[in-house]
C-alpha positions in Angstrom: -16.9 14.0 -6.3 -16.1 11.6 -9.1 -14.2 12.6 -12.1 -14.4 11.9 -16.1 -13.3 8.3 -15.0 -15.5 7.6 -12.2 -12.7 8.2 -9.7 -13.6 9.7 -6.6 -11.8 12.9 -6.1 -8.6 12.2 -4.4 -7.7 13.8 -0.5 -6.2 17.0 -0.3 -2.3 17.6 -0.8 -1.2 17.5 2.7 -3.2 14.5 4.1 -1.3 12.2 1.3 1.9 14.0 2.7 1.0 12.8 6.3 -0.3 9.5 5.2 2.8 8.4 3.2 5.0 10.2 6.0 3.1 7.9 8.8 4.1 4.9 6.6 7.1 4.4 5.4 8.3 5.0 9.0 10.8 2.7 8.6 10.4 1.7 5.3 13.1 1.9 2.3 12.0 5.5 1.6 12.8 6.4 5.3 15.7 5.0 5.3 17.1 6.1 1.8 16.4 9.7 3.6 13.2 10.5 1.1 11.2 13.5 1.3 8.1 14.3 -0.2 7.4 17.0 -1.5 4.1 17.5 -3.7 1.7 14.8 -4.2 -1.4 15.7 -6.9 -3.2 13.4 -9.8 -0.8 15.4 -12.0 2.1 15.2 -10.4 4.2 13.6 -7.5 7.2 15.1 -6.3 9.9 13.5 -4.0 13.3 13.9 -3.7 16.3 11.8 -2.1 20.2 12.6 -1.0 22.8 11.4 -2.9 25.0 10.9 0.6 24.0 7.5 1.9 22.3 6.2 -1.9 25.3 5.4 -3.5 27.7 2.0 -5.0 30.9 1.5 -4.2 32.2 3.9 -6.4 30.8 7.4 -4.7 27.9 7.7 -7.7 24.3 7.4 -6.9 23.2 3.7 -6.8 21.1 3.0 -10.3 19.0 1.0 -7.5 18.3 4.0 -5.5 17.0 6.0 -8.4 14.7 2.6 -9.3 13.2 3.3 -5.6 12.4 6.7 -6.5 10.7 6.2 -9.8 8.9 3.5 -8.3 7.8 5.4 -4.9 6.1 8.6 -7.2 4.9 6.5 -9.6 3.2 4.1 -7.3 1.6 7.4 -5.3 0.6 9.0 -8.4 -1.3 5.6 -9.7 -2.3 5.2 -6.1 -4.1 8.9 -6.2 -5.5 7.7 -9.6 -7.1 4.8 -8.4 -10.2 5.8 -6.5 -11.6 5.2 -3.5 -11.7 1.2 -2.1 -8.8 0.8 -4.9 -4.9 0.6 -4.8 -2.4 0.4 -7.1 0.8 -2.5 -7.5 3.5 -2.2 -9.6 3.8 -4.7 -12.9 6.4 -3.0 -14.4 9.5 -0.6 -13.8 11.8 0.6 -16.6 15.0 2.5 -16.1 17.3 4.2 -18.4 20.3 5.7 -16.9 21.6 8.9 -18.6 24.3 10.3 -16.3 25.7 9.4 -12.6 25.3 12.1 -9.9 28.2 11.8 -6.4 27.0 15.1 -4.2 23.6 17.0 -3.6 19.7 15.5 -4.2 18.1 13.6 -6.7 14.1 14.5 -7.4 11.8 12.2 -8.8 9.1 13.9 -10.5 6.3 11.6 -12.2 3.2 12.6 -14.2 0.7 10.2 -15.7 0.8 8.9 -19.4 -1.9 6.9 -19.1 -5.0 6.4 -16.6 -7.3 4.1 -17.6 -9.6 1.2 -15.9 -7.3 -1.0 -14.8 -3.8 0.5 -15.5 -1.7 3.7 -14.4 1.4 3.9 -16.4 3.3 7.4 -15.6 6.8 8.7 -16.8 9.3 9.8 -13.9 12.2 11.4 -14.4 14.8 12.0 -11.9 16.8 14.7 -12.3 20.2 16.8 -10.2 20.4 19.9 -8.2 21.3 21.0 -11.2 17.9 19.9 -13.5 19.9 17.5 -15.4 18.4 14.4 -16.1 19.6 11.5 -14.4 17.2 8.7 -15.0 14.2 7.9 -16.7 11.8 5.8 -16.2 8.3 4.5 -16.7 5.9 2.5 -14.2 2.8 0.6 -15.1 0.8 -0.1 -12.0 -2.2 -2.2 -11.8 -5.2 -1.2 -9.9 -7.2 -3.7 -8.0 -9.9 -3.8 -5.5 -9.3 -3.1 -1.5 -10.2 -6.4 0.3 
């Protein structure tokens, strides 16, 4: 089933959970303890622990909440993309609003635009609390599968 932009529909819920699970098996996310938990057109959803993520200083890393943007934003452009297409990141931009030393961070990213060639969403990672600790905003490119 295709939608308004020619996109095939996307597989259900659970089997880009398992996918993305299957993996990063080792990967950064795996490693930086990340858990996913939704993954839609609309909306990705993955969270991370603080414990194990952080600088020298006991606050969250400012990389580790880069990781994050970039891991739901890349799935959420990746669910855009269609079938026999992927996405890549181009561009990543951060702004760091407050620091975060105990709990889990969730990355929650919804598309701004999907067009053609380009996903750009806007992530926002936020405390246990629902304060914002970073925003940020990824454009992906989306290319053919070879």
């Amino acid at each position: 089933m295709a939608d308004d932009t020619g996109n095939d529909a996307p597989p259900d819920d659970l089997e880009v959970l398992a996918h993305i699970a299957a993996a990063d098996q080792g990967g950064l996310g795996a490693r930086m303890g990340m858990e996913w938990l939704e993954t839609t057109r609309e909306r990705v959803v993955a969270r991370i622990p603080v414990a194990g993520n952080t600088q020298p200083f006991g606050l969250l890393h400012g990389g580790a909440s880069a990781v994050l943007a970039e891991s739901v934003g890349s799935v959420l452009a990746n669910l855009n993309a269609g079938r026999g297409r992927f996405a890549v990141g181009i561009e990543l931009s951060c702004s760091h609003h407050r620091s975060a030393r105990e709990g889990w961070v969730t990355g929650v990213a919804t598309p701004l635009s999907v067009g053609r060639t380009l996903v750009t969403s806007q992530i926002i990672v936020s405390d246990d609390g629902g304060r914002p600790i970073c925003t940020a905003r990824l454009t992906c490119f989306l290319r053919n599968a070879e």
